[in-house]
C-alpha positions in Angstrom: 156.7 125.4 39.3 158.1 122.1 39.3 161.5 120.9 37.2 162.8 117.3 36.8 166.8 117.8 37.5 168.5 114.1 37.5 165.4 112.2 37.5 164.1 113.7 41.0 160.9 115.9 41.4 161.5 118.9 42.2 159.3 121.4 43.6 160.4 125.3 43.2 158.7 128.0 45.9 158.9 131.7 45.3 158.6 133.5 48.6 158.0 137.4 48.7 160.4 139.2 50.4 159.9 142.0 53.3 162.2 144.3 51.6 163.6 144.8 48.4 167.5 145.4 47.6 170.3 145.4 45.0 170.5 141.5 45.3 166.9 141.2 45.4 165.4 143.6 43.1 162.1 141.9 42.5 161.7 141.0 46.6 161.3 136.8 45.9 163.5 134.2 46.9 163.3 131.2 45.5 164.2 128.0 47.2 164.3 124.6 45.8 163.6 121.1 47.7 162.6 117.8 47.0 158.8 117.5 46.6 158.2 114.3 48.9 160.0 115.5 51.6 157.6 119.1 51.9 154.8 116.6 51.7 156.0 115.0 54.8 156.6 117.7 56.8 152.7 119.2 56.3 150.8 116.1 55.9 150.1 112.6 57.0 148.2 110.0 55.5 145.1 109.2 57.7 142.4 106.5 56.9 143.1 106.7 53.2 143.6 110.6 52.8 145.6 113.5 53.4 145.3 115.3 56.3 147.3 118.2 57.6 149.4 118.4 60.5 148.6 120.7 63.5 152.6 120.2 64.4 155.4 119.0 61.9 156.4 116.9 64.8 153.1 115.2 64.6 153.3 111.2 63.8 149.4 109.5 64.2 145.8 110.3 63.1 143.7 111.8 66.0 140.0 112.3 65.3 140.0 114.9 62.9 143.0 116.1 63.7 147.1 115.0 64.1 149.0 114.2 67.3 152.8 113.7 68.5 152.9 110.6 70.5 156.1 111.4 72.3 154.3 113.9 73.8 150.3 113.6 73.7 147.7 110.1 73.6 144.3 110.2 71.8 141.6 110.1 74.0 138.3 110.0 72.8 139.3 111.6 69.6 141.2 114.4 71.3 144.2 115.6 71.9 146.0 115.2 75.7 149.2 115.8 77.0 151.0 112.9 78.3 151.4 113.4 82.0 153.8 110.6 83.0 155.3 109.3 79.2 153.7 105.6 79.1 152.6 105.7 82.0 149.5 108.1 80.6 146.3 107.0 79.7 142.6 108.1 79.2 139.6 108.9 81.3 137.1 109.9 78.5 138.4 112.7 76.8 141.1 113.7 79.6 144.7 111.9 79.7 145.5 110.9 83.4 148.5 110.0 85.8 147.8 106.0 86.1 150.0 105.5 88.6 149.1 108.1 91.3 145.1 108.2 89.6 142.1 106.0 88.5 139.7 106.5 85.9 136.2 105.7 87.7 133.2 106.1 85.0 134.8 109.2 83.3 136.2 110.6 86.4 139.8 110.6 87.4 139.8 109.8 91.4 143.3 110.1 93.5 144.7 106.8 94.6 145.5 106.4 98.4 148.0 103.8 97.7 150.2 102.8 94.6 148.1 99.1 94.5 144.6 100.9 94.2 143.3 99.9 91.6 139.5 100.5 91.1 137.0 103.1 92.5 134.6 102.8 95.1 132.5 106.3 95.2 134.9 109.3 95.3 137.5 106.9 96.6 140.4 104.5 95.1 140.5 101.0 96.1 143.1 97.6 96.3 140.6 95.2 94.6 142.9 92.5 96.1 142.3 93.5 99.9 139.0 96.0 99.3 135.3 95.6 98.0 133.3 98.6 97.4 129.8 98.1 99.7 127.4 100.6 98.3 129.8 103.5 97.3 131.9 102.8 100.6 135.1 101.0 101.0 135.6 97.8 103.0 138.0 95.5 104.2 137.8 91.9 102.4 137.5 90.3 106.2 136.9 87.1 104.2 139.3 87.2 100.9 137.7 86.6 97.7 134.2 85.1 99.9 133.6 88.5 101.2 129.8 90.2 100.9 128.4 93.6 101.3 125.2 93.8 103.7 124.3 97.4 102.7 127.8 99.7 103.8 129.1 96.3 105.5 131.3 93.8 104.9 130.7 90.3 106.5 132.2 86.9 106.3 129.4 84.5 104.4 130.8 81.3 106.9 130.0 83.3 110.3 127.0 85.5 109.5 123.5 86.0 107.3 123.0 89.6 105.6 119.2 90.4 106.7 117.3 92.5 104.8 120.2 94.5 102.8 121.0 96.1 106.4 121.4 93.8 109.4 123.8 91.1 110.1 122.9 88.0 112.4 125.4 85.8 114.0 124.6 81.9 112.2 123.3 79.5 114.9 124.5 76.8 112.9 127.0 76.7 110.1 124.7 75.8 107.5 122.1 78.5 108.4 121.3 80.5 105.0 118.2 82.9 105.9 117.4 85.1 108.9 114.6 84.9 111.3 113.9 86.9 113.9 116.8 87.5 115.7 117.9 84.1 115.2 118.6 82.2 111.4 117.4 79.0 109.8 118.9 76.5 107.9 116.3 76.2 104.4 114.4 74.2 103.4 114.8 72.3 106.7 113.2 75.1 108.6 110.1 78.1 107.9 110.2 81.3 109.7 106.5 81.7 111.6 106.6 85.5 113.0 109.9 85.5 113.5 110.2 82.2 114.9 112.2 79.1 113.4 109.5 76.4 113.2 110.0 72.7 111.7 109.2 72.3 107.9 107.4 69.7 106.0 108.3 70.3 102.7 106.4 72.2 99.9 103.0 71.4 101.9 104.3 73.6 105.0 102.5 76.8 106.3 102.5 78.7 109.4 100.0 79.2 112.1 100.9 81.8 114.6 104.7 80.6 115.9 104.3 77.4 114.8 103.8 75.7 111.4 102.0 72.5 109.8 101.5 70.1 107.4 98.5 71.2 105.4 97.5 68.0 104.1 97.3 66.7 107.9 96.0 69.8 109.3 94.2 73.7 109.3 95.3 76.5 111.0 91.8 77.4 112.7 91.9 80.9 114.9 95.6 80.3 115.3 95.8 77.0 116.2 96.6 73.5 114.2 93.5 71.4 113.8 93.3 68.0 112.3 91.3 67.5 109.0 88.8 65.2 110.0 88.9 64.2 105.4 91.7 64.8 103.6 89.3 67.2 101.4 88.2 69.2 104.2 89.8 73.0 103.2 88.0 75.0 105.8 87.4 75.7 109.7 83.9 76.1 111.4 85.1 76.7 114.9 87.4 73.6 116.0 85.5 71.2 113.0 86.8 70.8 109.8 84.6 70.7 106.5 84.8 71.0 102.5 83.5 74.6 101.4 82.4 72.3 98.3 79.9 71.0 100.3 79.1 72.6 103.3 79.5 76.3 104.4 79.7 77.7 108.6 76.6 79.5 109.7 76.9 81.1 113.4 79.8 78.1 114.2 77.6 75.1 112.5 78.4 73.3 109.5 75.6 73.6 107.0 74.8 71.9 103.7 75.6 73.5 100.7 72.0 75.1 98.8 71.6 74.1 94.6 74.1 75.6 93.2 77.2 75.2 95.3 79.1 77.7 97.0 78.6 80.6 94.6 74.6 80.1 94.8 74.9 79.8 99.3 75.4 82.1 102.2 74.4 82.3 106.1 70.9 83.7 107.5 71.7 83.7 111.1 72.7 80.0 111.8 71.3 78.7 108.5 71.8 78.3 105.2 70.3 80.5 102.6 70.4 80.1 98.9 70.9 83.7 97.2 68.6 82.7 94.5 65.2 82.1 96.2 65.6 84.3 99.4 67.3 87.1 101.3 68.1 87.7 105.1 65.5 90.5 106.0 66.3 91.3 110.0 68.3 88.2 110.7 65.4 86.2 108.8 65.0 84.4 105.3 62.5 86.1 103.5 61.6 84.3 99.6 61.8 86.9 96.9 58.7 88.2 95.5 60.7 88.5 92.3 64.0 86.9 91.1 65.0 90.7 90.5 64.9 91.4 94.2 68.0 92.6 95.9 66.9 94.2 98.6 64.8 94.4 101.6 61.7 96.2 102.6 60.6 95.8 106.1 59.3 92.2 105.9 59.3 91.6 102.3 61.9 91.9 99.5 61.8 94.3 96.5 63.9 95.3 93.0 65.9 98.7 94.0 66.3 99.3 90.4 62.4 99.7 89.8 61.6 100.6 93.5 62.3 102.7 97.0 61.5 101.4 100.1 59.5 104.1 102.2 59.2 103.5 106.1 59.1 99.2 105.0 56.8 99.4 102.1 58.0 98.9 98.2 56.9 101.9 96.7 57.2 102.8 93.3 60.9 104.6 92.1 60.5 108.1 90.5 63.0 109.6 87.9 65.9 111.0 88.3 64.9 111.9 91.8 62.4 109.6 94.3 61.4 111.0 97.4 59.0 109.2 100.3 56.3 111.1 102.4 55.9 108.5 105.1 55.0 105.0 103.5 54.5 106.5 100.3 56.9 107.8 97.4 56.6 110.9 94.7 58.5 112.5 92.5 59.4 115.9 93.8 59.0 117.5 90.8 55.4 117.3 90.8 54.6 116.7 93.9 55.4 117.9 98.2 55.0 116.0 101.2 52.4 118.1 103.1 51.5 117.5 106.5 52.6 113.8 105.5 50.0 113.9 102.6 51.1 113.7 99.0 50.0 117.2 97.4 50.4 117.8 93.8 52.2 121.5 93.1 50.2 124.3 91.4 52.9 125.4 89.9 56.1 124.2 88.7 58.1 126.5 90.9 55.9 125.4 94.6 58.3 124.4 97.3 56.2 124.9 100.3 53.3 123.6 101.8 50.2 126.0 102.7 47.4 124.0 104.4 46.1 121.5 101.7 48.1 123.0 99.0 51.6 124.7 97.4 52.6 127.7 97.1 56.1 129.2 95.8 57.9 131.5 98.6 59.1 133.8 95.6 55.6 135.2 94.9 53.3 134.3 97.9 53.1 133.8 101.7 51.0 131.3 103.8 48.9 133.0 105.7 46.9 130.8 108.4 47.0 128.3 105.6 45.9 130.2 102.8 48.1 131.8 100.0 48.2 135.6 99.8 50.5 137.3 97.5 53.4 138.7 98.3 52.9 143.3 98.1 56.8 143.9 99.0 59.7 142.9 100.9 58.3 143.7 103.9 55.1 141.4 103.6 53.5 140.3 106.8 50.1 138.3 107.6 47.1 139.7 108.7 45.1 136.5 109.9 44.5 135.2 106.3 45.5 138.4 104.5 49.0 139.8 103.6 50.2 143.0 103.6 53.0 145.6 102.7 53.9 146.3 106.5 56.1 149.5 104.8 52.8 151.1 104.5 50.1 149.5 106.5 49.2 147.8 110.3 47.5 144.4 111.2 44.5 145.8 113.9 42.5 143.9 115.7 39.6 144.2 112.7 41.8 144.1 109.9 44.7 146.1 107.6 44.9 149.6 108.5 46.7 152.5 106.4 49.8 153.9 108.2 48.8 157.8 109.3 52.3 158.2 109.6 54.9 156.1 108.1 56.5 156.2 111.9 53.4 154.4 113.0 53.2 150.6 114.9 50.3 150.8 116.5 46.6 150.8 116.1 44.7 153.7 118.0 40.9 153.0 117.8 38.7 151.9 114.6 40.7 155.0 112.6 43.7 155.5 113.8 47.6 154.4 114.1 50.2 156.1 116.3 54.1 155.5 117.0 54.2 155.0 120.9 57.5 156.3 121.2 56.3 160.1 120.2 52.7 159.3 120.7 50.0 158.0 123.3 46.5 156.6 122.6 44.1 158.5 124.1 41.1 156.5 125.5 41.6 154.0 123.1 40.5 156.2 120.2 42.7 159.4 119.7 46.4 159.3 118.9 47.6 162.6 120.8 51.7 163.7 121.1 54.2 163.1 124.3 54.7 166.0 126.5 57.1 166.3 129.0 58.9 163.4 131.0 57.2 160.4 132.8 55.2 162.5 135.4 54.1 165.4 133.0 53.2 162.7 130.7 50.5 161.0 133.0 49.4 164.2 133.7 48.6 164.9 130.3 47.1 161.2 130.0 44.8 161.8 132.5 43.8 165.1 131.3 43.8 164.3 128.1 41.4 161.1 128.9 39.0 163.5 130.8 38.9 165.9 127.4 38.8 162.5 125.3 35.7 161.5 127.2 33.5 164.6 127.9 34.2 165.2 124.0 32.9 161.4 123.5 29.8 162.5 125.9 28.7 165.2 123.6 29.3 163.3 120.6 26.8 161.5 122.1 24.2 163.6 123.1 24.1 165.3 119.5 
């Protein structure tokens, strides 16, 4: 509650006590001060409004917040102690020592000596005898004229800083570019591979180690020529000529075809105009067509519309052109067979067989003739296949397998498998007995039964 008593505000607080007693039976005490001066102890006045203090010591605005400045500094709208009294100031948000630190970019870096005054890396410098080189200190050898050369320091009146890393000693005090080992005073003097060379002015060039005037002279395979015209702009050899009006063939100066330059180029030792002809072989050969582009043996031809098949234009195929000797086809017809141009039978032909296709999926060429294919084990029998899983190729045709063991014909009937079995007089598959000796024993008496059997056979 407030009360006016002698025409002051007043401002009346009731505090609750801890404990109650005789004095204080309702446990408030009530204490009266002057209204302003409670304002000032909890708030301040900051950009135009009230704002309450973290400290009733506090005495400046700080952010959003209050600050003593006996004792702290604002930096970056917070809060820091004060280190060394005015001696304090900010690195960002952090208060700092300024006279044994230095703020570098944010980040407080120890001084080595009282006068440093700037930061070169993670080190302090004395701007007055220092410059910072690439993040590394150096001695000012040449006071305020001093230069970096990458991490050196060099005097600008002795030497030249070469590309950011080298220094050269001048080789005359008005020297201002390197060359070489050496340095060169410009514009009085080009650099020509690394050697000082005379200039001429805005109309100087090199060639090789030396350089020259080029509206006096060419550079022509490394060495100065004299223009024999001012307009000459080109080398043939050790002459000089105007590409606007003649071109070098083979070391010869040439006229220029209709058309100038664009329209012109070199057949051998001649000129050749791109319209009219090409070089076929080291020879100009006229175009059969203006579309021609290319060359065909002796003649010239349109690669857009045609292939060229062992020198003869032939006819181009889409998408895919193929030639069979001088002659082209489109593969997806047709197969070069036997150098002959054979239309497929089928779509899915692939292979030649004698004058025709066949397609190595379903058939098999036997002695030039298709046969179908009976199995995965198809062979040829002269000019008839067969499953060789079930039959033999003898000398008069395709036999049945007596046994499916069996890889050898035995007479006009019969097959056998040699390793369990031997042919009998050429006719009668009979069984292996015994080793190598018993065996011929058996052959031979198995020959003599074989034969007076045959002999009867005969006689009935």
């Amino acid at each position: 509650m407030t009360t006016v008593a002698a025409g002051k505000p007043r401002l009346t607080l009731k505090l609750k006590s801890a404990a109650k007693d005789n004095r204080n039976p309702g446990g408030t005490v009530t204490i009266v001060v002057e209204k302003s001066a409670i304002l000032l102890m909890i708030l301040y006045c900051c950009e135009g409004g009230l704002r309450k203090k973290r400290d009733k010591k506090d005495n400046c605005c700080c952010g959003n917040t209050t600050i003593n400045t006996d004792t702290e500094i604002c930096c970056g709208q917070a809060p820091q102690p004060k280190t060394n009294g005015d001696k304090t100031k900010c690195c960002g948000k952090t208060s700092y020592d300024s006279d044994g630190y230095v703020c570098c970019g944010n980040k407080i870096v120890k001084k080595d000596s009282k006068t440093d005054n700037w930061c070169c890396g993670d080190k302090a410098i004395d701007t007055s005898t220092e410059i910072c080189c690439n993040d590394q200190p150096c001695d000012s050898i040449a006071g305020p004229n001093t230069l970096c050369c990458g991490t050196r320091c060099y005097n600008p009146a002795e030497q030249i800083c070469c590309d950011n890393f080298g220094l050269r000693k001048k080789t005359t005090a008005d020297d201002n570019c390197c060359c070489g080992n050496s340095t060169i005073k410009s514009p009085d003097q080009i650099c020509c591979l690394g050697t000082p060379a005379k200039s001429y002015g805005p109309t100087t060039e090199c060639c090789g180690v030396d350089s020259y005037d080029t509206t006096t002279h060419l550079c022509c395979d490394g060495m100065k020529v004299n223009k024999q015209d001012k307009s000459h702009d080109c080398c043939c050899k050790s002459t000089t000529f105007s590409s606007l009006q003649h071109i070098c063939c083979g070391d010869k100066v040439k006229v220029l075809q209709s058309g100038g330059p664009a329209y012109t180029t070199c057949c051998n030792d001649e000129s050749m105009s791109v319209v009219t002809h090409l070089c076929c072989e080291g020879k100009m050969v006229a175009k059969n067509t203006n579309a021609d582009d290319c060359c065909c043996g002796k003649t010239t031809m349109d690669a857009a519309s045609k292939v060229c098949c062992n020198g003869n234009p032939q006819p181009r195929y889409k998408p895919i052109t193929k030639c069979c000797l001088t002659l082209s086809y489109n593969p997806d017809t047709h197969i070069c067979c036997n150098d002959v141009v054979t239309k497929k039978q089928n779509n899915s032909d692939y292979v030649c067989c004698g004058n025709t296709t066949i397609d190595t999926n379903t058939q098999i060429c036997c002695m030039d003739t298709p046969q179908p294919k009976t199995g995965n084990q198809t062979n040829c029998c002269m000019k008839v296949s067969y499953d060789a899983a079930n039959f033999i190729c003898c000398d008069e045709g395709v036999r049945k397998k007596t046994s499916p063991d069996d890889t050898c014909c035995c007479g006009s009937k019969y097959t056998f498998n040699p390793d369990t079995e031997v042919c009998c007089q050429g006719e009668m598959p009979q069984e292996r007995i015994g080793g190598p000796v018993l065996q011929m024993l058996w052959i031979q008496k198995l020959r003599f039964f074989c034969k007076n059997m045959l002999q009867r056979n005969a006689c009935k």
